[in-house]
Biopython code that builds the backbone (N, CA, C, O; Angstrom):
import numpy as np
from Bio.PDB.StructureBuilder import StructureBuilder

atoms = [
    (1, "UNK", "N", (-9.525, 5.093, -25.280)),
    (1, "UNK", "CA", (-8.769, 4.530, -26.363)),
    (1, "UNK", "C", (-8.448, 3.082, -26.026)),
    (1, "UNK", "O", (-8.251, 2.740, -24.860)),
    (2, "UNK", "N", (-8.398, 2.276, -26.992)),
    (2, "UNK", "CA", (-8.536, 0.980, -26.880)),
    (2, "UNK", "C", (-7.209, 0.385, -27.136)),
    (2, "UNK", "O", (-6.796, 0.678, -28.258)),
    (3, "UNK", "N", (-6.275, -0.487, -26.326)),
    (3, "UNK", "CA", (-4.822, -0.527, -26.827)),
    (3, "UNK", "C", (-5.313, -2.187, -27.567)),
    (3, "UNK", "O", (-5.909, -3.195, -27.188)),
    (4, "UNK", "N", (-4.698, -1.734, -28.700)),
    (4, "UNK", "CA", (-4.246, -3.107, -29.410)),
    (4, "UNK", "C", (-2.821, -3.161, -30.014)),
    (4, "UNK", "O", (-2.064, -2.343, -29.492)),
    (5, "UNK", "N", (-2.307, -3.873, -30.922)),
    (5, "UNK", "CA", (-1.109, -4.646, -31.176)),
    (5, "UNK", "C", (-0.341, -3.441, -32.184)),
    (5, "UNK", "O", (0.760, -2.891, -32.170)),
    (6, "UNK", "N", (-2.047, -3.337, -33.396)),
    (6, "UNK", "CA", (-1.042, -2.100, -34.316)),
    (6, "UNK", "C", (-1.034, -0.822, -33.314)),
    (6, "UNK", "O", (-0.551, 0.246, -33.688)),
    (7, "UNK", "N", (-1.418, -0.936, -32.426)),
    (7, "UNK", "CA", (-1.168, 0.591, -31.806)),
    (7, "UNK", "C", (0.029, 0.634, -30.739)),
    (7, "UNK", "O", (0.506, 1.692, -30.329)),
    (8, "UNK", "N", (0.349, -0.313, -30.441)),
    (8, "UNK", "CA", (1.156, -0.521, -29.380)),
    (8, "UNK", "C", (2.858, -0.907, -30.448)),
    (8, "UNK", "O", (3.864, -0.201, -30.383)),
    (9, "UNK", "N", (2.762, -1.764, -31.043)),
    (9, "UNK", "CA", (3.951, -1.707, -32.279)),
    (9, "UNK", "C", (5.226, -2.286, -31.244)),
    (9, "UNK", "O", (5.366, -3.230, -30.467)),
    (10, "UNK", "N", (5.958, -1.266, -31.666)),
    (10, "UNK", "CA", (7.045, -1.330, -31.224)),
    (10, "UNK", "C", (7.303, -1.478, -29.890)),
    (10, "UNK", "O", (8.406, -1.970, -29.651)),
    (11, "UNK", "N", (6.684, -1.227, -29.036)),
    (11, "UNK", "CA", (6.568, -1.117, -27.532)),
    (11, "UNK", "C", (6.400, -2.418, -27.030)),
    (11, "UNK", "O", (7.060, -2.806, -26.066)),
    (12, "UNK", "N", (5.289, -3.370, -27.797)),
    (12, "UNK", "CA", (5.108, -4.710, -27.696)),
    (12, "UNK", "C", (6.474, -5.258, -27.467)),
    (12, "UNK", "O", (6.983, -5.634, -26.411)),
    (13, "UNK", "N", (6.986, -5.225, -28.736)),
    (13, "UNK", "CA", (8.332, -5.799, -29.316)),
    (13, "UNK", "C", (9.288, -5.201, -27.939)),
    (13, "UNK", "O", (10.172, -6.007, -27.650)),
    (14, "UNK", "N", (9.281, -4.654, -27.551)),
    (14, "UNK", "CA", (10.175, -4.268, -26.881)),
    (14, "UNK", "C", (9.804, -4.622, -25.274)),
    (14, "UNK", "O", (10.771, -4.615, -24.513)),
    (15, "UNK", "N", (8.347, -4.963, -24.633)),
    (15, "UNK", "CA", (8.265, -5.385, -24.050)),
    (15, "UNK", "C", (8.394, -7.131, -23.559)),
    (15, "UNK", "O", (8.483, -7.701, -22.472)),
    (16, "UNK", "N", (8.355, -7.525, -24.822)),
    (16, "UNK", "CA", (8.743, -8.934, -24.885)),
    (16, "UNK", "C", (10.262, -8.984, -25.189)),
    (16, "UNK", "O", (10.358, -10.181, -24.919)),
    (17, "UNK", "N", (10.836, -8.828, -25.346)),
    (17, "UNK", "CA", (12.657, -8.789, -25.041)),
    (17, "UNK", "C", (12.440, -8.407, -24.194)),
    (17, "UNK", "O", (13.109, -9.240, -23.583)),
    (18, "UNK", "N", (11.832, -7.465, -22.995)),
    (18, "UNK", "CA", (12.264, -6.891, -21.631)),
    (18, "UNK", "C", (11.843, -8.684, -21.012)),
    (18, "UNK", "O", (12.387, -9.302, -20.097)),
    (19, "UNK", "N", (10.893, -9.047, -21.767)),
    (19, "UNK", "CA", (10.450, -9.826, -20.246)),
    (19, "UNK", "C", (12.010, -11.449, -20.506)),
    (19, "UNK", "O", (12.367, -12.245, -19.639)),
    (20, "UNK", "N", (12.475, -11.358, -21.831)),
    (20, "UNK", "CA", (13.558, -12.605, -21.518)),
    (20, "UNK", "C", (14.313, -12.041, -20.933)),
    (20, "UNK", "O", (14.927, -12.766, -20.150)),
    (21, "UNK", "N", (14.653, -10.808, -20.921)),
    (21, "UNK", "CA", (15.824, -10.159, -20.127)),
    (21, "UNK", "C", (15.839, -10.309, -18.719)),
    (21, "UNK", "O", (16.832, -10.468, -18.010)),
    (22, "UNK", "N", (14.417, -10.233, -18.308)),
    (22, "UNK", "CA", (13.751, -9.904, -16.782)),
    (22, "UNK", "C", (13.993, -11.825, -16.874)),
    (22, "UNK", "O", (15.149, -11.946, -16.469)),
    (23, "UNK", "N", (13.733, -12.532, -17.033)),
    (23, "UNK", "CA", (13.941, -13.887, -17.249)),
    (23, "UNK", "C", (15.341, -14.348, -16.759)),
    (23, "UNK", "O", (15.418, -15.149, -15.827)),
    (24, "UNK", "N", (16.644, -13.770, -17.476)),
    (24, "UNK", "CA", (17.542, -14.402, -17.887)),
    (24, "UNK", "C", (18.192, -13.674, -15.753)),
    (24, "UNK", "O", (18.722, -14.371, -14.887)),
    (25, "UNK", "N", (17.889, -12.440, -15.681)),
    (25, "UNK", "CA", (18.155, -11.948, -14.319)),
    (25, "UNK", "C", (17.827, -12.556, -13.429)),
    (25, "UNK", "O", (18.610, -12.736, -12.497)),
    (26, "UNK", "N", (16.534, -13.085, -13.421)),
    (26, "UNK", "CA", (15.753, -14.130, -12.585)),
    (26, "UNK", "C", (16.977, -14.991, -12.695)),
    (26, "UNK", "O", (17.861, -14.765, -11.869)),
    (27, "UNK", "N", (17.146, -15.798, -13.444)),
    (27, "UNK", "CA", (18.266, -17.012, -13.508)),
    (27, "UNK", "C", (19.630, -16.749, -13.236)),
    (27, "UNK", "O", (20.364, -17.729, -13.107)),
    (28, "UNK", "N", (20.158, -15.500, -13.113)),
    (28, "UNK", "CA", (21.202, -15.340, -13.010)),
    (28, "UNK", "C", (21.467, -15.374, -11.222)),
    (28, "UNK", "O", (22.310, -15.995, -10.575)),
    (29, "UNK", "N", (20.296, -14.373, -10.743)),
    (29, "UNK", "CA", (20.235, -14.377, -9.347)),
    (29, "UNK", "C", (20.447, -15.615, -8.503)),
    (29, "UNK", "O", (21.119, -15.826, -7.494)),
    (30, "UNK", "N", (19.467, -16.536, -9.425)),
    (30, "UNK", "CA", (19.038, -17.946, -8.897)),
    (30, "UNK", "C", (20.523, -18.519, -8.861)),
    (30, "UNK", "O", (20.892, -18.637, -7.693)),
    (31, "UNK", "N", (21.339, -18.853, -9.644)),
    (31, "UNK", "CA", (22.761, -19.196, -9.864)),
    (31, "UNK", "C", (23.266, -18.444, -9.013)),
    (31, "UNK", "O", (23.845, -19.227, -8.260)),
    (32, "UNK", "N", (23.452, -17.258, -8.575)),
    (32, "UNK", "CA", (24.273, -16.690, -7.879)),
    (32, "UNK", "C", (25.562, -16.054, -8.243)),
    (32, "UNK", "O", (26.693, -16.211, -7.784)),
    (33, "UNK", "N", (25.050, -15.214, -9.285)),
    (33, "UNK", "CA", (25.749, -14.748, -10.445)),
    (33, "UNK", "C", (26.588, -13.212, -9.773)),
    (33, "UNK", "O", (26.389, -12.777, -8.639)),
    (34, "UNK", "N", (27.417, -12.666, -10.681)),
    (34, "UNK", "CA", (28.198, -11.428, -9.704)),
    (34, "UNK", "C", (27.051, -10.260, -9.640)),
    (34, "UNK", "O", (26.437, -9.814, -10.609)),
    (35, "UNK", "N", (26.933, -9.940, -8.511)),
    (35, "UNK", "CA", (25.993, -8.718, -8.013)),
    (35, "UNK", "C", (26.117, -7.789, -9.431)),
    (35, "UNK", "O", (25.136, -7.485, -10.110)),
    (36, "UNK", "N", (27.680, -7.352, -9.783)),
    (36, "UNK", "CA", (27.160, -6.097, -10.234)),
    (36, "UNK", "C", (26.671, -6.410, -12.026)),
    (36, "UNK", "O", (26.140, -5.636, -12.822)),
    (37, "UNK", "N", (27.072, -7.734, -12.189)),
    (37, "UNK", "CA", (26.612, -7.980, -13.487)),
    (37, "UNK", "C", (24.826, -8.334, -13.602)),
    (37, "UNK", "O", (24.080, -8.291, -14.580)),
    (38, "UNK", "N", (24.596, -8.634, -12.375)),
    (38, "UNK", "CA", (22.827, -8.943, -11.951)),
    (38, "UNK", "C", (22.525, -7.722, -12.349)),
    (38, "UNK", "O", (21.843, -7.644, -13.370)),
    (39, "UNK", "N", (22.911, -6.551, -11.717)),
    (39, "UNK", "CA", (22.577, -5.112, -11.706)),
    (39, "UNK", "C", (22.644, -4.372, -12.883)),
    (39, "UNK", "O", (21.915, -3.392, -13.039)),
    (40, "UNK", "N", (23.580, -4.800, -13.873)),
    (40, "UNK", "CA", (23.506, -4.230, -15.106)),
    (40, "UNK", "C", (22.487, -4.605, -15.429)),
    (40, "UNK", "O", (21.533, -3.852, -15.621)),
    (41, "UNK", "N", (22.456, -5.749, -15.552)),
    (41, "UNK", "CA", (21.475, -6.213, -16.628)),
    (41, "UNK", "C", (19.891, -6.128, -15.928)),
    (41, "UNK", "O", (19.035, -5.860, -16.771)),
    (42, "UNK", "N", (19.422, -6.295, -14.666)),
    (42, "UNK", "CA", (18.433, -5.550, -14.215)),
    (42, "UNK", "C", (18.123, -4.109, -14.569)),
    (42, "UNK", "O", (16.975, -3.703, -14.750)),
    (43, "UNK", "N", (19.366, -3.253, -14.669)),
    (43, "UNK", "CA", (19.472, -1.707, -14.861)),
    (43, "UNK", "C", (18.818, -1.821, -16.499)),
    (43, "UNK", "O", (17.796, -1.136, -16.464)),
    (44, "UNK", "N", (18.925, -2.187, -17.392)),
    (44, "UNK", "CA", (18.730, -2.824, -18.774)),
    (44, "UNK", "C", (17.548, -3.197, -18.979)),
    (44, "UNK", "O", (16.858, -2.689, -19.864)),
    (45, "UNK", "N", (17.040, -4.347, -18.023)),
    (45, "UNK", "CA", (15.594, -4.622, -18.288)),
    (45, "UNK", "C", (14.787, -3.055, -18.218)),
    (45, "UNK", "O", (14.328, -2.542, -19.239)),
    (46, "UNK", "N", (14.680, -2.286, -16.625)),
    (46, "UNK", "CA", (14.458, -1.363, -16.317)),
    (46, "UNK", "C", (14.134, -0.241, -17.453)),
    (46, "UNK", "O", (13.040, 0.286, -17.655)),
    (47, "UNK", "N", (15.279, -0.021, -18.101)),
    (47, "UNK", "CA", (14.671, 0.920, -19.322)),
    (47, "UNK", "C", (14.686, 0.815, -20.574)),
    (47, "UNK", "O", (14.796, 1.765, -21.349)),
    (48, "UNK", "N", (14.524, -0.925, -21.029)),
    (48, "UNK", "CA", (13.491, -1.298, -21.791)),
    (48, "UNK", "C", (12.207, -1.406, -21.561)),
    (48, "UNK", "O", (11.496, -1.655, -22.535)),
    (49, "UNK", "N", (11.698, -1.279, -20.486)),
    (49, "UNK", "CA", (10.164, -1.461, -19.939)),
    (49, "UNK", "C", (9.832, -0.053, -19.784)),
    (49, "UNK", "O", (8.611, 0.098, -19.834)),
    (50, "UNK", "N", (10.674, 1.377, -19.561)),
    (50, "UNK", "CA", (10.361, 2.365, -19.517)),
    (50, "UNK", "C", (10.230, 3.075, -21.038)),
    (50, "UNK", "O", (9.396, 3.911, -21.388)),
    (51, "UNK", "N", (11.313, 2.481, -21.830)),
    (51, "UNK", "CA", (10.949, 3.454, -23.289)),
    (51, "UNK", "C", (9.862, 2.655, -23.879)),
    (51, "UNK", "O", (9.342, 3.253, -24.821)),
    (52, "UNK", "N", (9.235, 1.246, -23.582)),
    (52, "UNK", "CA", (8.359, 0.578, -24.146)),
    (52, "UNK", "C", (7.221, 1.726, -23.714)),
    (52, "UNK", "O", (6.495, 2.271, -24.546)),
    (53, "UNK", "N", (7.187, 1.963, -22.492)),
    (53, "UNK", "CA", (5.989, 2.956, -21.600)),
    (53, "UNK", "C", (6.230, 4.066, -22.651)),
    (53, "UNK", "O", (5.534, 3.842, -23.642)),
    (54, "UNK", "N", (6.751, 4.846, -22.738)),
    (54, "UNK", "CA", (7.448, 6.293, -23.936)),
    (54, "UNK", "C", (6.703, 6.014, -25.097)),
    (54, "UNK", "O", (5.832, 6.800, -25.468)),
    (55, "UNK", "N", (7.002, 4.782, -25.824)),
    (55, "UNK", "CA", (6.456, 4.310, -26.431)),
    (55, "UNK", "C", (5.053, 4.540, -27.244)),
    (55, "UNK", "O", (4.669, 4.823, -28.379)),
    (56, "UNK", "N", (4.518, 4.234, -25.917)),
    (56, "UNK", "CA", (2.788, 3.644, -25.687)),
    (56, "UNK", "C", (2.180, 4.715, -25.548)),
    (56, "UNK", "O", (1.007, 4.928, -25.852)),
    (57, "UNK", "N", (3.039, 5.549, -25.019)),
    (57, "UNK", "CA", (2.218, 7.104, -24.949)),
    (57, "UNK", "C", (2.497, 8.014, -25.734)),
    (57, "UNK", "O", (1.694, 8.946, -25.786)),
    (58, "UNK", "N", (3.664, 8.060, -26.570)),
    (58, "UNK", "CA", (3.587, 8.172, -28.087)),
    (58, "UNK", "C", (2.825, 7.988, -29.310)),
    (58, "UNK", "O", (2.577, 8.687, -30.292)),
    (59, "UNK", "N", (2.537, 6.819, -28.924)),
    (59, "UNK", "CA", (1.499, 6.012, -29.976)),
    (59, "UNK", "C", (0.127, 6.211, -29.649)),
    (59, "UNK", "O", (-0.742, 6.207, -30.521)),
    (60, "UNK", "N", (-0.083, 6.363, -28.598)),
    (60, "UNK", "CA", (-1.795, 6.560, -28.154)),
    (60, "UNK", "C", (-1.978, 8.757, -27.865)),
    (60, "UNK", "O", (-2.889, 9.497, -27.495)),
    (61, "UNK", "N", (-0.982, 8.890, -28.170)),
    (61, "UNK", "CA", (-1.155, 10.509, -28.160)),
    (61, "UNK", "C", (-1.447, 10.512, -29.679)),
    (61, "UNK", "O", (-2.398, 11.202, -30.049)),
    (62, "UNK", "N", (-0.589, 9.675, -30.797)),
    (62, "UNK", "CA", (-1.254, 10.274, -31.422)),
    (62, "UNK", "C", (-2.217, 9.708, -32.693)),
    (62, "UNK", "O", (-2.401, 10.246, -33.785)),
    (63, "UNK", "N", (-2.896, 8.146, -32.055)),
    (63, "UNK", "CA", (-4.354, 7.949, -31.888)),
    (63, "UNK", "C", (-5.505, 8.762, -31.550)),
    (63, "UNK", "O", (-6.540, 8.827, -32.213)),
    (64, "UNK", "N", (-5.149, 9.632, -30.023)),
    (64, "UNK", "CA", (-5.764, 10.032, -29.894)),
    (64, "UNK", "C", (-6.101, 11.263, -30.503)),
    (64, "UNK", "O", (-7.246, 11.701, -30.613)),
    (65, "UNK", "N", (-5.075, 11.796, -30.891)),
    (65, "UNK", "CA", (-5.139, 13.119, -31.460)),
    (65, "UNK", "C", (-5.866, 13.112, -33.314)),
    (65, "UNK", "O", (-6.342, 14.098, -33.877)),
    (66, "UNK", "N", (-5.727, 11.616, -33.940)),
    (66, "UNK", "CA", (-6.155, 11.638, -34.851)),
    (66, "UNK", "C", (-7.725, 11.085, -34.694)),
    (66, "UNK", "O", (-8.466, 11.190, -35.671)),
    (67, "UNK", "N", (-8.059, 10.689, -33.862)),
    (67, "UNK", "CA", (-9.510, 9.903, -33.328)),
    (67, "UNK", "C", (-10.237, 11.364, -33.083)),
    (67, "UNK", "O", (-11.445, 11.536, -33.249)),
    (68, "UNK", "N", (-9.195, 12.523, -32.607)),
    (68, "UNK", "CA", (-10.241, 13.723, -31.774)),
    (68, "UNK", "C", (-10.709, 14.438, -33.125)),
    (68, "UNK", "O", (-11.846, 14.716, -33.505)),
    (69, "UNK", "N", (-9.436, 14.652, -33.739)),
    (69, "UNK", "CA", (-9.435, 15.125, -35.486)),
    (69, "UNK", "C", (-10.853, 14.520, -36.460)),
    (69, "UNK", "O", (-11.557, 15.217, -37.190)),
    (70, "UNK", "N", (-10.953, 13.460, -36.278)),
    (70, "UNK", "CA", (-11.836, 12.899, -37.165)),
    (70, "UNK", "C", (-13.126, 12.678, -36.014)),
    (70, "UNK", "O", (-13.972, 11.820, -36.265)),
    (71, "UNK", "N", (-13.207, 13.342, -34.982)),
    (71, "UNK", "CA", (-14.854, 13.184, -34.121)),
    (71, "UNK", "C", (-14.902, 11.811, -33.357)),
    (71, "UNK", "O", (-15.924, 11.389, -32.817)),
    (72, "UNK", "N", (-13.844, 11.236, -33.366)),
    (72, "UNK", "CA", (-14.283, 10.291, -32.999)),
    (72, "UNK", "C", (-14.351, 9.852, -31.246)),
    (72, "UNK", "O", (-14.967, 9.028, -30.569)),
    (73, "UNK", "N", (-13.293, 10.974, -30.995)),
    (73, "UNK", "CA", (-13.568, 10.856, -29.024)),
    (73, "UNK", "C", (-13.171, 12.301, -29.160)),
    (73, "UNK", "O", (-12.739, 13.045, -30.040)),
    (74, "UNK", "N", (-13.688, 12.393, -27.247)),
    (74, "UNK", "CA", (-13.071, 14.243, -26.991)),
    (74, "UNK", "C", (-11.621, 14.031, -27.177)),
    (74, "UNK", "O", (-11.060, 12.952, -27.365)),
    (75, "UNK", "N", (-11.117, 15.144, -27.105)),
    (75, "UNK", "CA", (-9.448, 15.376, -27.140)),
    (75, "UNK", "C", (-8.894, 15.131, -26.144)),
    (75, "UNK", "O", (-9.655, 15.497, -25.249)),
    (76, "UNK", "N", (-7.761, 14.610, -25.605)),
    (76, "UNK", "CA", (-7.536, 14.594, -24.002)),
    (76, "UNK", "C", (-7.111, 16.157, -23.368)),
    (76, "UNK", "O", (-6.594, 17.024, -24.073)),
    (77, "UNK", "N", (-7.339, 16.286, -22.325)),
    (77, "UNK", "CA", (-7.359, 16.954, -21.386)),
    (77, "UNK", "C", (-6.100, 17.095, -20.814)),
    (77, "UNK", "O", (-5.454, 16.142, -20.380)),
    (78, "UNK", "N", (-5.743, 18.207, -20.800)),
    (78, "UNK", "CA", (-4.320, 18.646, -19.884)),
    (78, "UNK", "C", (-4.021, 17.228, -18.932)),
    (78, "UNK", "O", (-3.049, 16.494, -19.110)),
    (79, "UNK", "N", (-5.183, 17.004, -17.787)),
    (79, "UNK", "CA", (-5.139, 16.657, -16.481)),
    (79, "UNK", "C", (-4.714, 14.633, -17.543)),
    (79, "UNK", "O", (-3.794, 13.850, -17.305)),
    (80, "UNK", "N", (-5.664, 14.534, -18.430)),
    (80, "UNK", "CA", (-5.424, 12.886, -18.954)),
    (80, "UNK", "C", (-3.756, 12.647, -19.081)),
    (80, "UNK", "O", (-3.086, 11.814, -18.472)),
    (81, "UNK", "N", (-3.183, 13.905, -20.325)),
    (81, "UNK", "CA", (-2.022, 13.930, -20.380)),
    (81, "UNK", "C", (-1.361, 13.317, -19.120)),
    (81, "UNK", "O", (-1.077, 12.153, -18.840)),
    (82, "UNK", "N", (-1.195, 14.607, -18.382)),
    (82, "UNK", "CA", (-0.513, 14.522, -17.278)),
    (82, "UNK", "C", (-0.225, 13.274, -16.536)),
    (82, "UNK", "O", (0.879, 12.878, -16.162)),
    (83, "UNK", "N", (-1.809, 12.501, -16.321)),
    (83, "UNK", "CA", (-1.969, 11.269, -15.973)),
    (83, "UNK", "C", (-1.290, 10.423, -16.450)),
    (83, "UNK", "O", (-0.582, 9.772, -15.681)),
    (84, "UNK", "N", (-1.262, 10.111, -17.999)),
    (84, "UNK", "CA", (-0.490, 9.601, -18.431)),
    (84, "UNK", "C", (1.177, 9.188, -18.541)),
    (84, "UNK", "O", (1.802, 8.129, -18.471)),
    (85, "UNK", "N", (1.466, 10.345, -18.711)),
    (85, "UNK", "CA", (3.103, 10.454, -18.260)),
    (85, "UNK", "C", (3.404, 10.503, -16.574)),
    (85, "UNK", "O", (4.579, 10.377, -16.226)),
    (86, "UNK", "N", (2.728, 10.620, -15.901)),
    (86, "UNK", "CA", (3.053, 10.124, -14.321)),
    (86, "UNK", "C", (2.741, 9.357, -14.161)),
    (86, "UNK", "O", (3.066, 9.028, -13.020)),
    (87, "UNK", "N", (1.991, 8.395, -14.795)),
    (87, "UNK", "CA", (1.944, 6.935, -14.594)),
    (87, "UNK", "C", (3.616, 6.163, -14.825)),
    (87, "UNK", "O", (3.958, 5.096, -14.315)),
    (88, "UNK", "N", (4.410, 6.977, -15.659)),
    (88, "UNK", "CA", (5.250, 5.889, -16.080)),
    (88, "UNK", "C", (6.476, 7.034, -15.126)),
    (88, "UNK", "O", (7.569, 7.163, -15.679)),
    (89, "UNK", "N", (6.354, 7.488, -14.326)),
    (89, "UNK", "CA", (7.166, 8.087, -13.523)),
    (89, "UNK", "C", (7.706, 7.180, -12.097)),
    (89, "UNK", "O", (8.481, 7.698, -11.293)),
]
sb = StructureBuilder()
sb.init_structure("model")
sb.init_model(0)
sb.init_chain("A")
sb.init_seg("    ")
for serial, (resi, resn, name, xyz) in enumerate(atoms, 1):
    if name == "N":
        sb.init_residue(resn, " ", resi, " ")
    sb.init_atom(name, np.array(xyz, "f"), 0.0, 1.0, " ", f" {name:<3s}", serial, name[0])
structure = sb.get_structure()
């Protein structure tokens, strides 16, 4: 399966706010900002980049499932699944 923009959607969007976030932490560190407010907001980037992942495998499950429907690839496989969601583990 081929990731592009309409397939990815929302996840995009959400990976680009992770990365000013991941940005603004960078700068905060650099300043020498209070540990535990670094840490929130690191904690924050963190699972915006994980539900973006949720996301992506949301959206390509069910690509794939409509691609297998209409012949267009095999179906995935227990073991692909699996792969998939332990990737973002």
């Amino acid at each position: 399966m081929q990731m592009n923009e309409a397939l990815a959607g929302d996840a995009l969007n959400r990976l680009k706010r992770a990365q000013g976030q991941l940005a603004a932490v960078v700068d905060m560190i650099e300043d020498g900002d209070d540990c535990q407010k670094v840490l929130t907001q690191l904690a924050a980037v963190s699972k915006a980049i994980d539900r973006a992942g949720f996301k992506l495998v949301a959206s390509g499950l069910r690509e794939c499932r409509r691609a297998a429907e209409n012949g267009e690839q095999e179906p995935l496989t227990e073991q692909d699944l699996e792969r998939m969601f332990m990737a973002l583990a």
